[in-house]
C-alpha positions as CSV (number, residue, x, y, z in Angstrom):
1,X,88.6,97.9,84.1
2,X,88.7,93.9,85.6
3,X,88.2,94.0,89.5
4,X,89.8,91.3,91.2
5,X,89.9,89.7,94.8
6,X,92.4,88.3,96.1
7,X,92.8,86.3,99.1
8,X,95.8,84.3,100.6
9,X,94.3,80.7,101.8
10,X,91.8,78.7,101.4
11,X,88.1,79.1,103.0
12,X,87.3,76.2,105.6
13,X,83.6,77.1,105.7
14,X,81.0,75.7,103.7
15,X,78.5,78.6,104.8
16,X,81.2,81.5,103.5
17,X,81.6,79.4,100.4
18,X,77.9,79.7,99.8
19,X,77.3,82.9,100.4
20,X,80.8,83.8,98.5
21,X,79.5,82.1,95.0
22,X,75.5,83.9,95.4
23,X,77.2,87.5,95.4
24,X,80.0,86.7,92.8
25,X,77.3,85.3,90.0
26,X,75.7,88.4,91.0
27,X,78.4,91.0,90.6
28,X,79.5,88.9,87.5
29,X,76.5,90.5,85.8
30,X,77.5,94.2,86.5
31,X,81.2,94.0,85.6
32,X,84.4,91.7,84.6
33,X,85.1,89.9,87.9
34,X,87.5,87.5,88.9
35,X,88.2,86.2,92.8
36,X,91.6,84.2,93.0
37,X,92.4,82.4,95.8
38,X,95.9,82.4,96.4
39,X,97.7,79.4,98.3
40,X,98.8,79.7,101.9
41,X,102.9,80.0,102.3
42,X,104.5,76.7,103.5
43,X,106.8,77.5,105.9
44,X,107.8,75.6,109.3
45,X,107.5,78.4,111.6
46,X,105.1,80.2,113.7
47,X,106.6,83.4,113.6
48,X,103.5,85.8,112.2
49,X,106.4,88.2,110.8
50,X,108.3,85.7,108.5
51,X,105.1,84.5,106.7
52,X,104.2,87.9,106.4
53,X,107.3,88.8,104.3
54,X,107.1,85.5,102.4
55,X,103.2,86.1,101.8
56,X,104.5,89.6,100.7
57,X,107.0,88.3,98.4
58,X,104.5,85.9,96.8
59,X,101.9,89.0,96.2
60,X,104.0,91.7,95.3
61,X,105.3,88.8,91.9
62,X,101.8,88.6,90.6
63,X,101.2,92.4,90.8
64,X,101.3,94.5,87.3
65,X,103.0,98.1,87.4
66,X,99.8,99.7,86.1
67,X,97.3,97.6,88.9
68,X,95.7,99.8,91.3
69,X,96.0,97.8,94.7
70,X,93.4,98.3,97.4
71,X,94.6,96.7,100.9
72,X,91.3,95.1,103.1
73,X,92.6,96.3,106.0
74,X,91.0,97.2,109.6
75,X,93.4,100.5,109.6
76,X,91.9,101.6,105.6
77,X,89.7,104.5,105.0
78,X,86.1,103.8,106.4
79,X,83.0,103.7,104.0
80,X,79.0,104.3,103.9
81,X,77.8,101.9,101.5
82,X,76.6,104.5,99.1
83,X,80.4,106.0,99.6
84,X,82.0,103.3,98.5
85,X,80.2,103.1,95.5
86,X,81.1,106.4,94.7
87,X,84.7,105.4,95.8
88,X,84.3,102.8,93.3
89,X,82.8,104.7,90.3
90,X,85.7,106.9,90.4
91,X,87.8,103.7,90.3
92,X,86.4,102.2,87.7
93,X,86.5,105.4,85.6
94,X,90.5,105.3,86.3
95,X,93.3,103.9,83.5
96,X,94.3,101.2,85.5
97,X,93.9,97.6,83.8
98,X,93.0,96.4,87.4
99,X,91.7,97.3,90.1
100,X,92.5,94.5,92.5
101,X,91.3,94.0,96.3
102,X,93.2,91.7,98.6
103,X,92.6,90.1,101.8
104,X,95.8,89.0,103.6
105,X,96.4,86.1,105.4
106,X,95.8,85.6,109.3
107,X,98.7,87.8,110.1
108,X,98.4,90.7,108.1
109,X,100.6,92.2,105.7
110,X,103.9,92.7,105.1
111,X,105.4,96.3,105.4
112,X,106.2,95.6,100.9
113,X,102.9,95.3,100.6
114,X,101.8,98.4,102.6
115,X,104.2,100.3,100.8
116,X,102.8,99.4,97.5
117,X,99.4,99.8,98.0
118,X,97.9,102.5,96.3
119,X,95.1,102.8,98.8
120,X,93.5,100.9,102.5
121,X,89.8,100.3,103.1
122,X,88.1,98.9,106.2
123,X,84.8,96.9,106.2
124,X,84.6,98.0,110.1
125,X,86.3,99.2,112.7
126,X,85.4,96.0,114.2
127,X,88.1,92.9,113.2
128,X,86.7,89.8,111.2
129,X,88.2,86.6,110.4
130,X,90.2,86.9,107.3
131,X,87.6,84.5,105.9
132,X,84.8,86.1,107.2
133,X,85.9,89.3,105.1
134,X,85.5,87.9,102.2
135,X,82.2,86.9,102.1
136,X,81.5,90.5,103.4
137,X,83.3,92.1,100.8
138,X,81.7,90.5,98.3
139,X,77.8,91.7,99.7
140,X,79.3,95.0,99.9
141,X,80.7,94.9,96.0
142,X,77.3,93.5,95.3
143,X,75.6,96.3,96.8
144,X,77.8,99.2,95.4
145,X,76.6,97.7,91.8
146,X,73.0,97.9,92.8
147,X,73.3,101.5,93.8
148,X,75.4,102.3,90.8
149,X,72.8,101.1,89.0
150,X,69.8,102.8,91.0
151,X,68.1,99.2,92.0
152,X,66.1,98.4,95.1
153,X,68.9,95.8,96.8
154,X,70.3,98.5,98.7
155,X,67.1,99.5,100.4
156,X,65.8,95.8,101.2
């Protein structure tokens, strides 16, 4: 099974971005990974809920039937690290062809995109950026791998 990021929007930050490419060459060397960057939705409007639907209509196209969609979101199931790479095992154990993770864009996600995830995991009950998530979601995917795998990263 591939495992796939996705996030709506560009990251503005050059420290994210660094810390972003250490832990995916890293994770690249457990498992087939690919992080995807999906443009922000031009539209001339501040209302949160119309780029929402649009940003849901624009997700929900590039979705397979058979893709196992995890929402990052602060309402999702909560983890241990060593739970979530349980969580994950069992995952990557499953038929789908892939298992993909997305991070929204600053307002969330459309009520279509709730209704097709298959599942909803928090990093924290505490709310991060949308950009900062990534970068922790990928240390977190790093360090599932490691204890997977039985190496010292997690304990360090």
């Amino acid at each position: 099974m591939k495992i796939e990021l996705w996030a709506i929007g560009k990251t503005s930050e050059k420290y994210l971005e660094t810390g972003i490419e250490i832990f995916e060459k890293r994770i690249r060397n457990y498992l087939p990974f690919q992080w995807t960057v999906l443009p922000d939705v031009k539209i001339k409007t501040t209302d949160g809920a119309r780029t929402r639907e649009e940003e849901g209509k624009m997700l929900l196209s590039k979705l397979h039937s058979d893709d196992y969609l995890v929402l990052l979101d602060e309402r999702g199931q909560e983890f241990t690290s060593v739970e979530l790479s349980r969580w994950l095992e069992r995952r990557l154990n499953a038929s789908n062809r892939r298992l993909i993770f997305l991070i929204g864009g600053a307002f969330g996600f459309s009520p279509d995109v709730y209704a097709r995830a298959n599942e909803s995991l928090a990093l924290s009950r505490l709310t991060f950026s949308h950009q900062m998530v990534r970068l922790f979601f990928f240390e977190q995917l790093y360090r599932a791998m490691t204890i997977l795998k039985n190496e010292p990263y997690h304990n360090g």
